[in-house]
N, C-alpha and C positions, 0 to 999 in steps of 0.2 A: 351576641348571644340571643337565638330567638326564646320566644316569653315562658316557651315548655320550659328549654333550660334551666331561665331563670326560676322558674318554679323549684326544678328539681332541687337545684341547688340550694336553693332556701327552706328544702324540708330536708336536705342532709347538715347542713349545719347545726337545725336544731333537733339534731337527732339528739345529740347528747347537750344538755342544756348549759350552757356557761361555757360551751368549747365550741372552738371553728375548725373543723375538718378531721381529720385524722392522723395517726403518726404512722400507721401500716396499712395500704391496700391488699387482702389477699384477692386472690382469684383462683378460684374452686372451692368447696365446702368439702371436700373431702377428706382423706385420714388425713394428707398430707398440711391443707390448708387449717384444718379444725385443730391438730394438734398445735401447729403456730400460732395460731389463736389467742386457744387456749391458755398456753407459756408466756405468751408477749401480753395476754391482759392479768391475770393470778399473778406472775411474776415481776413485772417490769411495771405494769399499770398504765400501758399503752392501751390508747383508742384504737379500736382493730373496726375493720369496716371489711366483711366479706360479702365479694360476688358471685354468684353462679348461675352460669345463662340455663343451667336447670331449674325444674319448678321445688325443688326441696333440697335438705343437703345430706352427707353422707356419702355422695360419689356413687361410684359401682358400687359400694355396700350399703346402699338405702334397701331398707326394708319394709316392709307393710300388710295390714291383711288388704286378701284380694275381696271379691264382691261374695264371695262364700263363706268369708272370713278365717280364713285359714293363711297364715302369713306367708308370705314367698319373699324371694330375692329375687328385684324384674330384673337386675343384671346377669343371672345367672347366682348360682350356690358360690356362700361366700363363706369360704371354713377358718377359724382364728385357730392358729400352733405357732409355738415360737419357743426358742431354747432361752431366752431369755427374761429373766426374771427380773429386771428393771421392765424391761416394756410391759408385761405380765402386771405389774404390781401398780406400774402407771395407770394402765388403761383399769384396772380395777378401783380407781377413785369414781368411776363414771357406771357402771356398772357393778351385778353379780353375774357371777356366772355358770351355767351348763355343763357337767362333763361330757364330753362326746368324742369320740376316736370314729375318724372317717373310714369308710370301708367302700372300696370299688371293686364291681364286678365287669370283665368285659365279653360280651355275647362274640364266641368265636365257636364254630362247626359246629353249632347246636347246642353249646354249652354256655351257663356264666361261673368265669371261672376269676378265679383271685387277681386282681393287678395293683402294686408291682406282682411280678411271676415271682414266684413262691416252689416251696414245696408241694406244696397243694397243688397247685398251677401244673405243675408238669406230671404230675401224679397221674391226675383224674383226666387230663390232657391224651395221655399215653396209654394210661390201664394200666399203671405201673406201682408199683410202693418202695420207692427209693428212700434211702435214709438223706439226710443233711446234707454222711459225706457222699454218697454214691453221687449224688446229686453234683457237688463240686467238680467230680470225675465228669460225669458226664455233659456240665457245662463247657471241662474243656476239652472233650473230645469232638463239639460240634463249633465249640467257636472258631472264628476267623482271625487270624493272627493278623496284626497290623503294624508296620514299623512305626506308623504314625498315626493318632487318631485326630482326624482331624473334622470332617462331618458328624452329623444325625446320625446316618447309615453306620460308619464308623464304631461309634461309642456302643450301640449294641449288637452287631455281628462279631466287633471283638469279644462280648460277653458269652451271650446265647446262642452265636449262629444263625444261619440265614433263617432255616423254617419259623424260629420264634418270632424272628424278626418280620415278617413276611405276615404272619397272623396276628399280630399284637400292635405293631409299630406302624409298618408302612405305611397302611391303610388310615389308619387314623390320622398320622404325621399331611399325607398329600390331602385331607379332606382341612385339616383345619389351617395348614400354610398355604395350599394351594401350589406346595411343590413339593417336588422329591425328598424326601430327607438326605441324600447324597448330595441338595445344593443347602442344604441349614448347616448352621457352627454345632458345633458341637453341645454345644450348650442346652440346646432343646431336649431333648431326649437323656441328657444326663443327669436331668431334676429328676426320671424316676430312675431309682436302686432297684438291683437286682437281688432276691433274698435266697437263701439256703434253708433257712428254717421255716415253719408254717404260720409265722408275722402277716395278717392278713391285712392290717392296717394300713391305712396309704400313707399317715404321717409315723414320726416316730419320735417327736419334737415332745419336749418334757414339758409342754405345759401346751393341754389341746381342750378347750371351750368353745361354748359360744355364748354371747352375751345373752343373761337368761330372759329380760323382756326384747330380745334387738337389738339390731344394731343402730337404726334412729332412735332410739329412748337416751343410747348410749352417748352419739354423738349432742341430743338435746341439751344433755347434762354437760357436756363438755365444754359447749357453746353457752350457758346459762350462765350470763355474767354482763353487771351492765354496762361497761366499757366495750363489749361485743355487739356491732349492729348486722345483722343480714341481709342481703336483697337479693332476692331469686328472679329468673327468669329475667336475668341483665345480663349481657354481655357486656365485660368492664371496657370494650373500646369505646362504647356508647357513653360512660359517665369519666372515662380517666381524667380527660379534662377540665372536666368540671367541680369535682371532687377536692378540697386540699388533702394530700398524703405525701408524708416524708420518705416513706423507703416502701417498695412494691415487694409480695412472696406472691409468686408465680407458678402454678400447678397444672398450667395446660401445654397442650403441644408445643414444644420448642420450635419447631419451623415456623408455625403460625403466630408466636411472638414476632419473630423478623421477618413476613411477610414474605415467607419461601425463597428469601432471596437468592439460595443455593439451590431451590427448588425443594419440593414435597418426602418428607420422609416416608419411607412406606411401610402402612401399621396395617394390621388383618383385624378385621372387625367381627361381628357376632348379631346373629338374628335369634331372640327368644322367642318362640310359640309354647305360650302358657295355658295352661289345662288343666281345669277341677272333673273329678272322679267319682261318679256315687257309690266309693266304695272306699274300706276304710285302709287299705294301703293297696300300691300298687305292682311296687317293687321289692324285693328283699333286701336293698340297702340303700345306701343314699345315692349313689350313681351309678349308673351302668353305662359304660361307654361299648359303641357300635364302631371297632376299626375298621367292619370289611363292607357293612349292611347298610344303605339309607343314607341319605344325604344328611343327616344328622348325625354328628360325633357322640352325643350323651345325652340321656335321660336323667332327672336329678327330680328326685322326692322330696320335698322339702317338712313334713313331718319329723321322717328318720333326724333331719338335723337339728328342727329347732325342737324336737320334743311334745311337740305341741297334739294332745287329744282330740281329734273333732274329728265328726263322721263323714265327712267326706275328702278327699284329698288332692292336691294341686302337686303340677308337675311341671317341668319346662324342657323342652327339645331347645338343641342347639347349634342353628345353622352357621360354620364360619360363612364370612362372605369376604370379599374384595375392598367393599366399599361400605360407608358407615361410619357411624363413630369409631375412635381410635380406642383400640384392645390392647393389641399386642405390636410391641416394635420385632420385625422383622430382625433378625438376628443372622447378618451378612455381612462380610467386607466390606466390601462399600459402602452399605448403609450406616457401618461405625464410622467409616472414613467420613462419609456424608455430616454425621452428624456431629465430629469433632471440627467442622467449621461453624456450626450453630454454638457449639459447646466456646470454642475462643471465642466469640461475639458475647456469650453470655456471664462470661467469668471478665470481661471488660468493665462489664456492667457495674459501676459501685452502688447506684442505688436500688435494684432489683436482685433478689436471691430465687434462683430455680429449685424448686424442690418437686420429688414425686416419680414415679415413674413415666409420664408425656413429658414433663419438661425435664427431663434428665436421659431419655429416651434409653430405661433399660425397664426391665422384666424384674420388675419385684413382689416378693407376696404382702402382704398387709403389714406383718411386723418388721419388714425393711421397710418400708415407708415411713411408719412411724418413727423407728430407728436412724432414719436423713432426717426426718423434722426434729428430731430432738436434738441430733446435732448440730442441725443450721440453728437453731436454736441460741445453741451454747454458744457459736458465735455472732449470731445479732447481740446477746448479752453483753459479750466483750465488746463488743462496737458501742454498743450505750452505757458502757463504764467507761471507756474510753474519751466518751462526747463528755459524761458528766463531769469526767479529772478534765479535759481542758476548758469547758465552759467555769469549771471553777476557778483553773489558774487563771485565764482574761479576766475573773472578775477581780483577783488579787491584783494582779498586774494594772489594770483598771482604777482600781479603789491609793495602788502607789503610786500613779501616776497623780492622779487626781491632790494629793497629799504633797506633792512635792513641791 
C-alpha cells in the first residue's frame, strides 16, 4: 500500500472515533443510496460511509441557486407525485412542503397546447367544441385498431390515431431515443394517459409537492446523523479496498459494477443548457416541450416549480444525446435480455444489494426509488436480526460448551 493509501485509510478509520471501518458501503448519495442511509443508521445503528464520484449529493435531484440566485435543477426539472402515503409521510420527516400540480404545454403548428391531450388539446387543436363524450367518439373514429400492442408507435395510434400521433408523439419520441417509436416497448409512451376531460395536469397522483426549501436541504437532513460519513468526488473503486465494510448498497450502472462483461447496456443521456432571463417569467408553465421544432425536447421554468419570487429567471433546454452520463435505460428486448445476465450475476451476490434505477436498469420516477430503498431495506433488516439470533445462539452454545 503506497503512503496516499495509507494516509487515507488512517483518516477513515478515524472518521468515527472508537470504530474501525464500516458495516455498509453505499455508493451514490442519491434518493436511492440516502434513503439506505438514512434506515440503516436511525434504525439499525449502522456505520454507513457514502461515496459519490459527484462533487455533492442528492443525485439527478441536487438542487441549488445558480449565480443569479434563483434555484434550478442542473439535471433538468425534478417534480415529487406519488400515490403513496407511506412514502409521502416518510420523506416529510426531512422536509416541508410546496403544493404544486405540474402543467405541460407542447408547441405544435403554432400553438401551446395541453399535454397529456385533453379536451382542450383537440379543441383548440381543430377549432372545435366537443364534449367529453363526442370526444371518446371521435377518438375512436381516428384510432388504429391493433390485435396486439406491442410498440411506442402501437400504444398511441391505437388510442388517437396517426395525425395526433405524428404531431405529439413521433417527433418528440425520435429526438429523445434517438429512434422510432415503432422500435421502443411499449412502455415509453404509455406513462403519458390520454384524457377525455379538460384535466390539464401532467400528474394526477394524490399527493404532488415539492420540497419547500429543496431538494438538497432535504437530502441534508436526511443524511444529518453521526454514524453517516460522506465523500464526494470518489469513485468507490478507488477507496473499496481500502476501506473496512461488511455488506456494499450499490446505486450505479449495473454493467459497470461487472466491468461490461456482457458488454455495455445502452442508456440515452441528456445535455442541459442553463439560462437566466432579465425578466420575470418566461413561459406560461413549467415546461413546454418542442416534439417537431429544435433539437431540444423541452424548455423548463424553474420558478413556476419551486415557487420562488426573484426578478429575474432561469431556464434549461434539453438536448437528448447518445453519449453521456446515463438517463435513461433504453427499453428493448434485448437490452432486458442483456441485462437479466447482469441481473443473475447480481442477485448471486450475498454481500452487495442493487438498488435504484442504473443498478436495476429500469425507468423509475423518484417515489419508486424511494419505494425499492425501503424495501431493500426491510430486508437488510431481516438479515441483521437474523445475524443477531445466531451470534446469540454461538454465544449460548459457546458459554455450554465452555461449562461442560
Amino acid at each position: 500500500m503506497d503512503k496516499g493509501s495509507e494516509v487515507f485509510q488512517s483518516a477513515v478509520s478515524a472518521a468515527i472515533p472508537g470504530q474501525r471501518g464500516f458495516d455498509y458501503l453505499i455508493v451514490g448519495a442519491g434518493f436511492a443510496g440516502s434513503v439506505l442511509a438514512e434506515r440503516l443508521a436511525n434504525e439499525l445503528n449502522q456505520r454507513v460511509l457514502i461515496v459519490d464520484k459527484r462533487p455533492h449529493i442528492g443525485g439527478n435531484a441536487y438542487d441549488r441557486h445558480d449565480d443569479h440566485g434563483v434555484l434550478v435543477h442542473p439535471y433538468g426539472p425534478h417534480i415529487f407525485h406519488t400515490n403513496s402515503a407511506d412514502i409521502f409521510e416518510y420523506l416529510s420527516q426531512f422536509t416541508q412542503w410546496r403544493p404544486y400540480q405540474h402543467r405541460v404545454l407542447a408547441s405544435v403548428d403554432g400553438q401551446l397546447l395541453p399535454i397529456p391531450i385533453n379536451l382542450d388539446t383537440v379543441n383548440r387543436m381543430y377549432g372545435l367544441n366537443l364534449t367529453s363524450f363526442e370526444l371518446e367518439k371521435f377518438f375512436e373514429s381516428v384510432a388504429e385498431k391493433k390485435d396486439s400492442v406491442k410498440t411506442s408507435e402501437d400504444v398511441v395510434v391505437s388510442k388517437v390515431g396517426r395525425e395526433l400521433y405524428n404531431k405529439f408523439f413521433r417527433g418528440y419520441t425520435r429526438k429523445q431515443w434517438g429512434m422510432d417509436p415503432s422500435e421502443l416497448d411499449a412502455s415509453v409512451t404509455a406513462r403519458v394517459p390520454t384524457r377525455t376531460n379538460r384535466d390539464d395536469r401532467y400528474f394526477t397522483d394524490t399527493y404532488q409537492a415539492m420540497p419547500l426549501h429543496g431538494y438538497t436541504r432535504m437530502f441534508e437532513k436526511m443524511l444529518d446523523h453521526p454514524n453517516i460519513k460522506i465523500m464526494l468526488n470518489t469513485d468507490y473503486r478507488d477507496i473499496v479496498e481500502f476501506v473496512p465494510w461488511k455488506h456494499m448498497v450499490y446505486t450505479g450502472p449495473v454493467d459497470a459494477f461487472f466491468n461490461y462483461k456482457y458488454g455495455k447496456l445502452p442508456y440515452r443521456s441528456l445535455e442541459f443548457r442553463h439560462e437566466n432571463l432579465k425578466q420575470e417569467r418566461f413561459q406560461p408553465v413549467g415546461t413546454v416541450n418542442y416534439p417537431n421544432d429544435y433539437g431540444y425536447t423541452r424548455i423548463s421554468e424553474f420558478k413556476h416549480i419551486t415557487g420562488q419570487e426573484h426578478p429575474t429567471t432561469s431556464v434549461v433546454y434539453e438536448y437528448p444525446r447518445a453519449e453521456g452520463d446515463p438517463y435513461y435505460p433504453v427499453p428493448k428486448a434485448e437490452n432486458a435480455e442483456l441485462y437479466r445476465k447482469y441481473e443473475a450475476e447480481a442477485d448471486a451476490m450475498a454481500n452487495v444489494t442493487f438498488v435504484g434505477r442504473l443498478a436495476t436498469y429500469k425507468y423509475y420516477n423518484m417515489d419508486q426509488v424511494v419505494a425499492q430503498a425501503l424495501t431493500a431495506f426491510k430486508r437488510l433488516q431481516e438479515r441483521h436480526a437474523q445475524a443477531e439470533a445466531d451470534e446469540a445462539l454461538d454465544a449460548v452454545q459457546h458459554t455450554a460448551a465452555s461449562s461442560a
